[in-house]
C-alpha positions in Angstrom: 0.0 0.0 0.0 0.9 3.4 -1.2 1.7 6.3 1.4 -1.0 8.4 -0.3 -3.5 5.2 0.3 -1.9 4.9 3.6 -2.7 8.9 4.6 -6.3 8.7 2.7 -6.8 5.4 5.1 -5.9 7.0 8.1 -7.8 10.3 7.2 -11.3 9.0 5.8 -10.9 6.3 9.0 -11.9 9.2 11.6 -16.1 8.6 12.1 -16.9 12.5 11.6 -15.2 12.2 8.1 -16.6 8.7 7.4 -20.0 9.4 8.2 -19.6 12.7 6.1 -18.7 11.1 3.0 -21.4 8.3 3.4 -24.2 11.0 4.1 -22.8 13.6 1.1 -22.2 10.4 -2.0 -25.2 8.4 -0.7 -27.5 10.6 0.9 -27.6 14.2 -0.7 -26.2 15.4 2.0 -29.0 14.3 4.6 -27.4 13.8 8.1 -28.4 9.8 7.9 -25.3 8.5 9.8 -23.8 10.0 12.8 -20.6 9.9 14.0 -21.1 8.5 17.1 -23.0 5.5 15.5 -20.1 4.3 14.2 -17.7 1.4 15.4 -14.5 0.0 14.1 -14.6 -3.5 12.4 -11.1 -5.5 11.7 -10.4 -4.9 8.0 -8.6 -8.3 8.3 -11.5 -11.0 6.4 -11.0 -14.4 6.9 -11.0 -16.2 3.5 -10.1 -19.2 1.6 -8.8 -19.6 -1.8 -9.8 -21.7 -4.7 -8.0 -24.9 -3.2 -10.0 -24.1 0.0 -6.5 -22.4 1.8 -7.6 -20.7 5.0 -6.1 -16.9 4.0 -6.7 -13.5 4.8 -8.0 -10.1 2.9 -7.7 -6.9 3.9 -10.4 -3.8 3.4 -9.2 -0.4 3.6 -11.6 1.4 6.0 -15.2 -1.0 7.9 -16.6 0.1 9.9 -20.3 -1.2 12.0 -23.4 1.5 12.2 -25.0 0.9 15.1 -28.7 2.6 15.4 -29.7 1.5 18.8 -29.0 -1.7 17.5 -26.6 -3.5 14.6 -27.8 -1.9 11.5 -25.3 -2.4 8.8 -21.6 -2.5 7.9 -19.9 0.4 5.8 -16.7 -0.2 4.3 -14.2 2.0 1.4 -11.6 1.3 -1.0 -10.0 3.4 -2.2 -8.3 3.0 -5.6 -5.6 5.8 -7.3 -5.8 3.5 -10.6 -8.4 1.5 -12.7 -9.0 -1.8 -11.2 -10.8 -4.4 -14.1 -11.5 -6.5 -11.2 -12.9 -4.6 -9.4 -16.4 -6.1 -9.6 -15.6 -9.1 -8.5 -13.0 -7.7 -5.7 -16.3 -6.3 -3.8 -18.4 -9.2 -4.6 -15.5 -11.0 -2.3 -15.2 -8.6 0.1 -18.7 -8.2 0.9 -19.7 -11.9 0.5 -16.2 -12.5 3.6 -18.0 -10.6 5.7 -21.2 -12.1 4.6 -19.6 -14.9 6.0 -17.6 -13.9 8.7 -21.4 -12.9 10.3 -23.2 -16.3 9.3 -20.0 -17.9 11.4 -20.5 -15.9 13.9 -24.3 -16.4 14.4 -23.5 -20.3 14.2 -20.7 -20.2 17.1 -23.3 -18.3 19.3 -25.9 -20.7 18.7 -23.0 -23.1 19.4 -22.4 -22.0 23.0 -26.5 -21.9 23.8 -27.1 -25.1 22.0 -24.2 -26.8 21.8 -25.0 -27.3 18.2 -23.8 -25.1 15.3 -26.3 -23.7 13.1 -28.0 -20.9 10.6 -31.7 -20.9 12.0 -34.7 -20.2 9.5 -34.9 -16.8 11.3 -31.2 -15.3 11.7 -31.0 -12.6 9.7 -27.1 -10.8 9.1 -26.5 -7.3 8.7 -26.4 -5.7 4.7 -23.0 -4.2 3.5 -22.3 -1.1 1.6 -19.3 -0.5 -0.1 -17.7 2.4 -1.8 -14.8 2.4 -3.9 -13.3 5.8 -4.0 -11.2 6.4 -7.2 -8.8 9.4 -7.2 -7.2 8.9 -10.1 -6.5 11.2 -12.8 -8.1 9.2 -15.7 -11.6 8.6 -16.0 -12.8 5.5 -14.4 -14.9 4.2 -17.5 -15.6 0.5 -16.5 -16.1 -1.9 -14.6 -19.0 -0.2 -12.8 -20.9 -3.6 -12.9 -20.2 -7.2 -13.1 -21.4 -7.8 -16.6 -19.4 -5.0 -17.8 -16.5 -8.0 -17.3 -18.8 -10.7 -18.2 -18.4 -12.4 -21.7 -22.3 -13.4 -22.7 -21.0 -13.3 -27.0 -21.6 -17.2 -26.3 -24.3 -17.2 -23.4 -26.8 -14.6 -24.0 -29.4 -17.0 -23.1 -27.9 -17.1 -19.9 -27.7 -13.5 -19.7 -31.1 -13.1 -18.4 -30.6 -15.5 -15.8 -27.6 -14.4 -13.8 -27.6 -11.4 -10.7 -25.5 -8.4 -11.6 -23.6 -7.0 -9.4 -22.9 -2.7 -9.2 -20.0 -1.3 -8.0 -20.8 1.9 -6.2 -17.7 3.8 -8.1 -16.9 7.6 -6.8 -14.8 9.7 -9.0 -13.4 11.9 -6.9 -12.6 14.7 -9.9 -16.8 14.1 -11.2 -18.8 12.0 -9.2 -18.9 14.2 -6.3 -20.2 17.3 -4.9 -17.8 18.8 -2.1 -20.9 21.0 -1.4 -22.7 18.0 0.4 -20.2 17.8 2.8 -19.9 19.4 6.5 -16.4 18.3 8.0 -13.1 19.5 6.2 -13.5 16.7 4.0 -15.2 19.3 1.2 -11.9 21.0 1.5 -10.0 18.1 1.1 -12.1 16.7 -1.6 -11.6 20.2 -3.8 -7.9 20.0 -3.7 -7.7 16.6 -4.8 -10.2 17.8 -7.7 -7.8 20.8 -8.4 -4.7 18.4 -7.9 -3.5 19.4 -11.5 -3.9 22.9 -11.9 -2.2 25.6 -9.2 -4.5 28.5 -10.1 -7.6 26.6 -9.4 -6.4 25.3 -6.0 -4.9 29.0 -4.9 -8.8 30.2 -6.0 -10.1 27.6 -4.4 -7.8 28.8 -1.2 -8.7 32.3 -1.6 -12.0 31.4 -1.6 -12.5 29.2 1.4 -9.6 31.2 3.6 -11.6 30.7 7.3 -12.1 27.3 6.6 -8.5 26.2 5.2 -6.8 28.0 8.6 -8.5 25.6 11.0 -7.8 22.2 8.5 -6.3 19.6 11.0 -2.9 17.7 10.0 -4.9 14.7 9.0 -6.2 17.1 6.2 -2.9 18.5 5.4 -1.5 15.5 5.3 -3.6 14.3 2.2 -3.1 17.4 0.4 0.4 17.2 0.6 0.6 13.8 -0.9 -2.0 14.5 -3.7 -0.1 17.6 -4.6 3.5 15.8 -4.3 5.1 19.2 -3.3 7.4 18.8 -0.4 8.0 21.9 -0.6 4.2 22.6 0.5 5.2 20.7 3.7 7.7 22.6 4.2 5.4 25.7 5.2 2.7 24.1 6.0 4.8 22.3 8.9 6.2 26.5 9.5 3.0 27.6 9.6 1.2 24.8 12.2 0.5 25.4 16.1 -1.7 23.1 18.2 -2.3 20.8 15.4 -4.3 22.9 13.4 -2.8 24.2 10.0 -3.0 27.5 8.6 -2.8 26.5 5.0 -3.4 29.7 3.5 -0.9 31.2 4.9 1.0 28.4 4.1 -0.5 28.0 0.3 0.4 31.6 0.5 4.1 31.4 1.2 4.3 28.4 -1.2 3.1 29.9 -4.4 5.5 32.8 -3.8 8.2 30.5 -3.7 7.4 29.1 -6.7 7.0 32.5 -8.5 10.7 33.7 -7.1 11.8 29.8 -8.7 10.3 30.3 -11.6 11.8 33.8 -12.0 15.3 32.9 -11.3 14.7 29.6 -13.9 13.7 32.4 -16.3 16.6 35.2 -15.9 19.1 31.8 -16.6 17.4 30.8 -19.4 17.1 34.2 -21.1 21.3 34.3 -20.3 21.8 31.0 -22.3 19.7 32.1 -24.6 21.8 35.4 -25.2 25.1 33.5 -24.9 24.1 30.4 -27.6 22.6 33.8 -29.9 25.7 35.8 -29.6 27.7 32.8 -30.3 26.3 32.1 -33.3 26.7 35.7 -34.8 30.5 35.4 -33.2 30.3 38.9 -32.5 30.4 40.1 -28.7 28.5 42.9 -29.4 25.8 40.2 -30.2 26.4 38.7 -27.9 25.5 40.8 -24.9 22.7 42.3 -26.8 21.0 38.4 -26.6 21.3 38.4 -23.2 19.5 41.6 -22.6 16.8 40.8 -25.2 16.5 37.4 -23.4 16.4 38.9 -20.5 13.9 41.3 -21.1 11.9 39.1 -23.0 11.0 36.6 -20.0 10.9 39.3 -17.9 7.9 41.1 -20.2 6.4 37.2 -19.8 6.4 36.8 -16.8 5.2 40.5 -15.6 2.2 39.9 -17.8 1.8 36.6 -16.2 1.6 37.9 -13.0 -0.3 41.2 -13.8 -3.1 38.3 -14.7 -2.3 36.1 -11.8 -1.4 33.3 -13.6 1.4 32.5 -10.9 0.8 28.6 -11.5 2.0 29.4 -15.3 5.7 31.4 -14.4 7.3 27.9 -13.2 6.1 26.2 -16.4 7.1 28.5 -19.1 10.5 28.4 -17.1 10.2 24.4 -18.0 8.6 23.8 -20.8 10.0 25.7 -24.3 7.0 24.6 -26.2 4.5 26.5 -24.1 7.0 29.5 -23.4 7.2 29.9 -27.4 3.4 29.7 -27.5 3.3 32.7 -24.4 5.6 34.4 -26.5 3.5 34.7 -29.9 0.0 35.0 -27.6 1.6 38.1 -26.3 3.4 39.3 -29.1 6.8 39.0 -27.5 
């Protein structure tokens, strides 16, 4: 396991946030689940394997809701990258723990009877899983069983045998961060923004007061689905009694970037002047590349950040193709 599964595990594992995200994907937002209803389950299922091998499978995050009394068991996966199995994946996690409760109703009637047994009237609690995709390609299929099911030579059958649906949530479209109450809607748009700077630092500006009370749990996730260690850097500066103030932090970072990408500029405008006057073999040339190469970046990335496109003045330091492109755009 991945340390951004790892961090995603440990955050969406607190009940507040759990019972958010069940009540925002499955509910609309209504409060159905409460915190406080929820208890941990082992994510270690008991299992066998084709030969009948006693093994063992692990779930990300189960949990048991408990309304007074036993009412159902919740449980996410969550999944960076396309999985084609993963149809039949839940199918086996939910029928384990299917199992693991039919085993357990037989070993209680085993101590009162002294006989194992399922009795006409035991009844075992549903499950609801979740697989929460946060990858950057669209999750397309499998979003059923029979979208891996080959009926080109059973299509009489096809009438005959139980689907099964995935209940697939697409972090970057199949959710609406506005159904959410903890700091889970925060979390959820920067992982939706993961890509694109200036959306994120809008998305900051725009949600200051609720960014500067995130909790490291929260930071923690953003900083792995961003990849910027840099971030950590001030958002660790910029932390007292374990709450973040990340747009102070966001803040600090994006300047950073700008003074990188300025300083990747000014050098690249130089070697740009040197391999010019070079080629003319004349100093005179020379010089005057550099200060046209100079200048030039220098008009680019004013402009940029006259526009506050501060996400764009690290990449035109980076990439040449865009930085051409800028260049004509502007009429540089």
């Amino acid at each position: 396991m991945g340390k951004k599964d790892i961090t995603l595990q440990d955050f969406l594992g607190d009940p507040y946030i759990f019972a958010d995200l069940f009540n925002g994907c499955c509910f609309g937002g209504e409060q159905v689940i409460h915190a406080e209803e929820l208890s941990p389950l082992d994510s270690v299922q008991c299992t066998k394997d084709n030969r009948g091998t006693p093994g063992k499978r692990a779930r990300d995050i189960k949990k048991l809701l408990y309304c007074q009394s036993p009412a159902a068991v919740l449980a996410v996966e969550n999944q960076e990258y396309t999985d084609y199995r993963m149809a039949v994946r839940c199918m086996r996690y939910d029928a384990d723990e299917y199992e693991r409760q039919i085993k357990e109703i037989m070993s209680r009637h085993k101590e009162q009877d002294g006989i194992s047994y399922f009795d006409e009237e035991d009844r075992i609690l549903p499950v609801l899983t979740l697989v929460l995709y946060y990858g950057r390609d669209e999750w397309k299929r499998p979003r059923t069983l029979f979208d891996v099911l080959d009926f080109r030579n059973a299509q009489a059958f096809q009438g005959r045998i139980p689907d099964y649906p995935v209940q697939i949530l697409s972090v970057r479209t199949d959710i609406d961060i506005e159904l959410f109450r903890t700091e889970l809607r925060e979390v959820m748009g920067i992982l939706q923004r993961a890509d694109d700077k200036e959306a994120m630092r809008r998305f900051f500006d725009e949600n200051r007061q609720a960014f500067s009370r995130m909790t490291e749990r929260g930071f923690e996730v953003i900083i792995c689905s961003t990849n910027s260690r840099k971030l950590r850097k001030y958002i660790l500066k910029n932390t007292e009694g374990g709450n973040v103030d990340m747009c102070r932090a966001f803040d600090e970072w994006m300047e950073d970037c700008r003074k990188e990408g300025e300083a990747r500029g000014i050098k690249i405008g130089e070697e740009r002047g040197r391999l010019r006057g070079e080629k003319r073999g004349e100093k005179r040339g020379e010089k005057r590349g550099i200060k046209e190469g100079e200048k030039r970046l220098s008009q680019l990335i004013l402009t940029l950040g006259a526009e506050g496109r501060t996400a764009d003045i690290l990449r035109v330091a980076e990439d040449a193709s865009l930085r051409n492109r800028l260049y004509r755009k502007y009429g540089l």
